[in-house]
VOFIBA-536970 format. One record per residue (C-alpha): residue in three letters; x, y, z. Coordinates in steps of 0.1 Angstrom, whole numbers, plus 5000, padded with zeros to 4 digits. Example, Ala and Ser with C-alpha at 12.3 -4.5 7.8 and 13.67 -1.06 7.14 Angstrom:
<nodes>
Ala512349555078;Ser513749895071;
</nodes>
This chain:
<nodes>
Unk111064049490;Unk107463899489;Unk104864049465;Unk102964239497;Unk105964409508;Unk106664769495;Unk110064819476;Unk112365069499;Unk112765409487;Unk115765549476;Unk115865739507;Unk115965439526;Unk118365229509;Unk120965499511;Unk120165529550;Unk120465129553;Unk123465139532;Unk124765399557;Unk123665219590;Unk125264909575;Unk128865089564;Unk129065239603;Unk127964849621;Unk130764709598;Unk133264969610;Unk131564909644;Unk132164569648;Unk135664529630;Unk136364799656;Unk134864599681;Unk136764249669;Unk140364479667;Unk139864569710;Unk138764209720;Unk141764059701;Unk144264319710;Unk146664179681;Unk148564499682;Unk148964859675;Unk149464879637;Unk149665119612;Unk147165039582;Unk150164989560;Unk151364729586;Unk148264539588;Unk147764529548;Unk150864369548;Unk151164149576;Unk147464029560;Unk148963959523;Unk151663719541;Unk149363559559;Unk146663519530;Unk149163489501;Unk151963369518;Unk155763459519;Unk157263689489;Unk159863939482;Unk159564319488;Unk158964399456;Unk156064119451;Unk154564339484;Unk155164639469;Unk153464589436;Unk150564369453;Unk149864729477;Unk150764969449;Unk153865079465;Unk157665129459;Unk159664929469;Unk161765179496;Unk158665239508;Unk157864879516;Unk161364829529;Unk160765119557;Unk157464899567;Unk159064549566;Unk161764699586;Unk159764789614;Unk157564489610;Unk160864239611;Unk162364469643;Unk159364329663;Unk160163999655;Unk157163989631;Unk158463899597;Unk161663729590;Unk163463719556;Unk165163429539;Unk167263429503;Unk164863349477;Unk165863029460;Unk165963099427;Unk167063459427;Unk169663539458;Unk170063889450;Unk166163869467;Unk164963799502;Unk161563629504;Unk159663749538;Unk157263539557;Unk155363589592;Unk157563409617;Unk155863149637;Unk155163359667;Unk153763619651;Unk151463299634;Unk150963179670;Unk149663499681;Unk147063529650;Unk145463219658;Unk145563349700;Unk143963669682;Unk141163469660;Unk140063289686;Unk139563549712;Unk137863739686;Unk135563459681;Unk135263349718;Unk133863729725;Unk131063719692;Unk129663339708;Unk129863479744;Unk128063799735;Unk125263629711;Unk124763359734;Unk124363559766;Unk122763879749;Unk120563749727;Unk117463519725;Unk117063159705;Unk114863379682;Unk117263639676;Unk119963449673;Unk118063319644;Unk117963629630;Unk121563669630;Unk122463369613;Unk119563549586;Unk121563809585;Unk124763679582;Unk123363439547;Unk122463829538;Unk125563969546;Unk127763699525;Unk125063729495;Unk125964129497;Unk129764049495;Unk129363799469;Unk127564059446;
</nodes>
């Protein structure tokens, strides 16, 4: 903030805070119909997103990374591999284990997913939005990543 500008009051930063919670859930909302991934339970999704981020690993590597038992994590990699998913392989080094992984369709249909996702945000800023507030979302969005960052 420059010098000239008054600081927020409290008021306001907890009504910005608020605007900014509800566009998040908005727009991740938003993202979820445009991609149409699938119809998940949360559980499902952590999951499905720790393979993908961390890659593949053994129920109870899940379990402890969600804060879960292990049964519990069973029941949702069951229905995850049923849809074809998740598959499981002997681990390795232990093959009393089974390490899971996404299956390549299921990778296939993430990327299909990102980039509809992404096709939809560049349609929508660049047909509903003007050069200079386009500007002002790539502003934003420095803002946004310094917030997350914090």
């Amino acid at each position: 903030m420059s010098r000239n500008t008054p600081s927020p009051t409290p008021e306001a930063l907890h009504a910005l805070a608020e605007d900014l919670r509800v566009v998040g859930v908005k727009l991740r909302r938003r993202l979820r119909e445009e991609s149409n991934v699938g119809d998940f339970t949360p559980s499902q999704m952590q999951v499905l997103a720790l393979l993908e981020r961390e890659g593949p690993a053994t129920v109870t590597a899940l379990a402890r990374a969600r804060g879960m038992r292990p049964q519990s994590m069973g029941e949702t990699l069951s229905t995850l591999k049923a849809a074809g998913f998740v598959n499981g392989a002997p681990d390795p080094t232990d093959g009393r284990q089974t390490v899971l992984s996404l299956t390549p369709a299921f990778r296939k249909k993430i990327k299909a997913a990102r980039a509809a996702r992404e096709d939809w945000l560049f349609r929508t800023i660049q047909t509903h939005f003007s050069p200079a507030e386009q500007q002002q979302l790539a502003i934003g969005v420095d803002l946004l990543k310094r917030l997350i960052d914090s």
